[in-house]
C-alpha positions as CSV (number, residue, x, y, z in Angstrom):
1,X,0.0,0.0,0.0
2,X,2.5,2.8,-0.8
3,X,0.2,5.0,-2.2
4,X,-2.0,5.0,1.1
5,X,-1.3,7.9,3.3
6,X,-1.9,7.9,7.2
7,X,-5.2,10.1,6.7
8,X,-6.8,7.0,5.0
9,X,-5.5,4.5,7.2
10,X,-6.9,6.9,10.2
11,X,-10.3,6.8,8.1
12,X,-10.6,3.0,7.5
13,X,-9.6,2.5,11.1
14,X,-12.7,4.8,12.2
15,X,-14.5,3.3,9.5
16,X,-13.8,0.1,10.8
17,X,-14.3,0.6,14.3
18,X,-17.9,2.3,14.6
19,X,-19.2,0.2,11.4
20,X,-20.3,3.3,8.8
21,X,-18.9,5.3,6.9
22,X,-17.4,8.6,7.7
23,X,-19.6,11.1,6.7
24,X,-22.1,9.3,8.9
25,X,-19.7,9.5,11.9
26,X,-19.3,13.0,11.4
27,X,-22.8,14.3,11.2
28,X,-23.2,11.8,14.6
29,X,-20.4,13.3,16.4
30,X,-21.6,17.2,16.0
31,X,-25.3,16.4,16.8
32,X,-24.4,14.8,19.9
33,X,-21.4,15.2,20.8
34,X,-21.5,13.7,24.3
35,X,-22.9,10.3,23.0
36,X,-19.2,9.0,21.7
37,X,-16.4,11.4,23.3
38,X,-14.2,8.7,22.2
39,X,-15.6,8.8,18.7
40,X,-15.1,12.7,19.0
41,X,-11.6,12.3,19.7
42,X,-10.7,10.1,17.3
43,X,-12.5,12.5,14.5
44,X,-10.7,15.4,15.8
45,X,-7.4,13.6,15.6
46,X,-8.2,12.3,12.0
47,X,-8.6,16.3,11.6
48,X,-5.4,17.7,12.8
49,X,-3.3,14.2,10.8
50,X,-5.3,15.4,7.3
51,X,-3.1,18.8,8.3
52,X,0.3,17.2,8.9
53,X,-0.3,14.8,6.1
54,X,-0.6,17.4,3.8
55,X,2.6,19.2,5.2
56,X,4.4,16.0,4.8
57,X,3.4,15.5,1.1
58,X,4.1,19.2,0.2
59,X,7.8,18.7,1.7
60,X,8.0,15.9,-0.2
61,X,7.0,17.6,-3.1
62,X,9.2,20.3,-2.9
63,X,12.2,17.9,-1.6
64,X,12.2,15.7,-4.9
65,X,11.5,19.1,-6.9
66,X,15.3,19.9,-5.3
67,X,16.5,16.3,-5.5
68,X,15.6,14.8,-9.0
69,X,17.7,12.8,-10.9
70,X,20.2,15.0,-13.4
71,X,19.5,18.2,-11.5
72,X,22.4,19.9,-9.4
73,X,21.0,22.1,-7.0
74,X,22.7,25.4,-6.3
75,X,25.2,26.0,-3.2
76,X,22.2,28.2,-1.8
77,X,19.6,25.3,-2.6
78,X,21.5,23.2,-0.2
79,X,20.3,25.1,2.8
80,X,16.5,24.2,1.7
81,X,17.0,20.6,1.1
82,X,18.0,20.5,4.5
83,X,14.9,22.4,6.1
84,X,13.0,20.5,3.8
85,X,14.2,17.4,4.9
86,X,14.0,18.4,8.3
87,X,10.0,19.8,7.7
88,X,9.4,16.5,6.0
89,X,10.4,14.1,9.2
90,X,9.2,15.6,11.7
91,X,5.9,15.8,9.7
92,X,5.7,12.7,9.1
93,X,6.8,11.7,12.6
94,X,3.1,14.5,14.0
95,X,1.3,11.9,11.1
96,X,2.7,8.8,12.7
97,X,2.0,9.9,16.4
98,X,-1.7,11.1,15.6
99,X,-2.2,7.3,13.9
100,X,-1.0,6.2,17.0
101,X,-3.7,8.3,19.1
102,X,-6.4,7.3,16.7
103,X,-5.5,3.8,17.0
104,X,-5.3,3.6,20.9
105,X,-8.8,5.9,20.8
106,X,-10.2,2.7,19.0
107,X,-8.9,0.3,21.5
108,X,-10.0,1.9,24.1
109,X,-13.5,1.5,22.4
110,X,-13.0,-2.1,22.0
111,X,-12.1,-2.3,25.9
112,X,-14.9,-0.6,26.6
113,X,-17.7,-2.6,24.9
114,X,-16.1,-5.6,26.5
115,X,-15.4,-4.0,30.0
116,X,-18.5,-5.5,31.9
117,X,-17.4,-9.2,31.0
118,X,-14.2,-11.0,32.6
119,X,-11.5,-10.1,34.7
120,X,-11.1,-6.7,32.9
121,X,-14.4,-5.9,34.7
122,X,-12.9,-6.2,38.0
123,X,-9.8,-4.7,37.2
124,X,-10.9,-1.6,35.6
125,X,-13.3,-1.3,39.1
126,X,-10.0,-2.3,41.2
127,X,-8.3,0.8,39.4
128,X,-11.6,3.3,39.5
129,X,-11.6,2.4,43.2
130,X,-7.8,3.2,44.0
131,X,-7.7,6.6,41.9
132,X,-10.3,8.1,44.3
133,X,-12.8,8.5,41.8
134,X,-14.9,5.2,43.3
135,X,-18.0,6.9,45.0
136,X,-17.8,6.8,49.1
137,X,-18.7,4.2,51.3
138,X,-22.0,5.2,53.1
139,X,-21.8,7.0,56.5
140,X,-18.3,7.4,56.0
141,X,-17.0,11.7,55.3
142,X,-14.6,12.7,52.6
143,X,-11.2,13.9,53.2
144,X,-11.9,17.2,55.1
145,X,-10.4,20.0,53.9
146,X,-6.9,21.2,55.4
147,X,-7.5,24.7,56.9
148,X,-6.0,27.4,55.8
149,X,-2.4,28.4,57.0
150,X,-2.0,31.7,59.1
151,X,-0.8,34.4,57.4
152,X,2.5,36.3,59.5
153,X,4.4,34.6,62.5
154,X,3.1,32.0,64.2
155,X,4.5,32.6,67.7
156,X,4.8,36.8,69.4
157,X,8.0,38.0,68.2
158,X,10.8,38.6,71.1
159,X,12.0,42.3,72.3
160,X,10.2,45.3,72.5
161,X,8.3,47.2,69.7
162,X,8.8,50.7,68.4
């Protein structure tokens, strides 16, 4: 698959994932956008990769303009080539990240659908219940809140005052 770019393996990975098509998962996500915030995510990820893909494919561009076969590029060319090549990594290294995020967005989903069978059931409760966020036990108070600490010295200061 050389020809496919990360944008449309972020797409079929969506695609895949929710089980219709794009334009469907978009007009989904802005009428509700609370339904799916993983679905959300993952859209506005596959938003901000169509940007760096399309930085990465316009250094490319302009980096084989400066490179082709036969051409010798000027001593102030080489300069450019070098930005350009520079431009064109780290581009494609946002595109490779932001695939990345989309694809942990969609196993997160996965985990989710299947979070109320198994042992991952108990362990994602285990952790829920050791971050804090686990609601209280009844009759038992919250953490109070530390008071405040008093503001100038704590004990009379010694000698006389003028």
């Amino acid at each position: 698959m050389p020809g496919t770019t990360a944008f449309d393996q972020a797409t079929s990975m969506i695609e895949k994932a929710w089980a219709q098509p794009i334009e469907v998962l978009k007009a989904l996500s802005t009428r509700q956008p609370c339904a799916d915030p993983l679905l959300r995510s993952a859209l506005h990820t596959r938003a901000t990769l169509a940007v760096t893909d399309e930085a990465a494919a316009a250094h490319k561009g302009l980096l084989q303009t400066l490179t082709r076969p036969g051409y010798v590029p000027a001593h102030y060319e080489l300069d450019r080539i070098v930005s350009l090549a520079a431009g064109y990594r780290v581009a494609r290294a946002e595109s490779g990240a932001r695939l990345q995020a989309i694809r942990r967005l969609v196993e997160a989903r996965e985990a989710s659908s299947t979070a109320d069978r198994g042992p991952a059931a108990s362990l994602s409760r285990a952790a829920i219940a050791r971050s804090g966020l686990a609601p209280h036990a009844p009759g038992r108070l919250p953490d109070q809140p530390v008071p405040a600490a008093a503001v100038g010295p704590s004990a009379p200061a010694s000698g006389p005052r003028r």
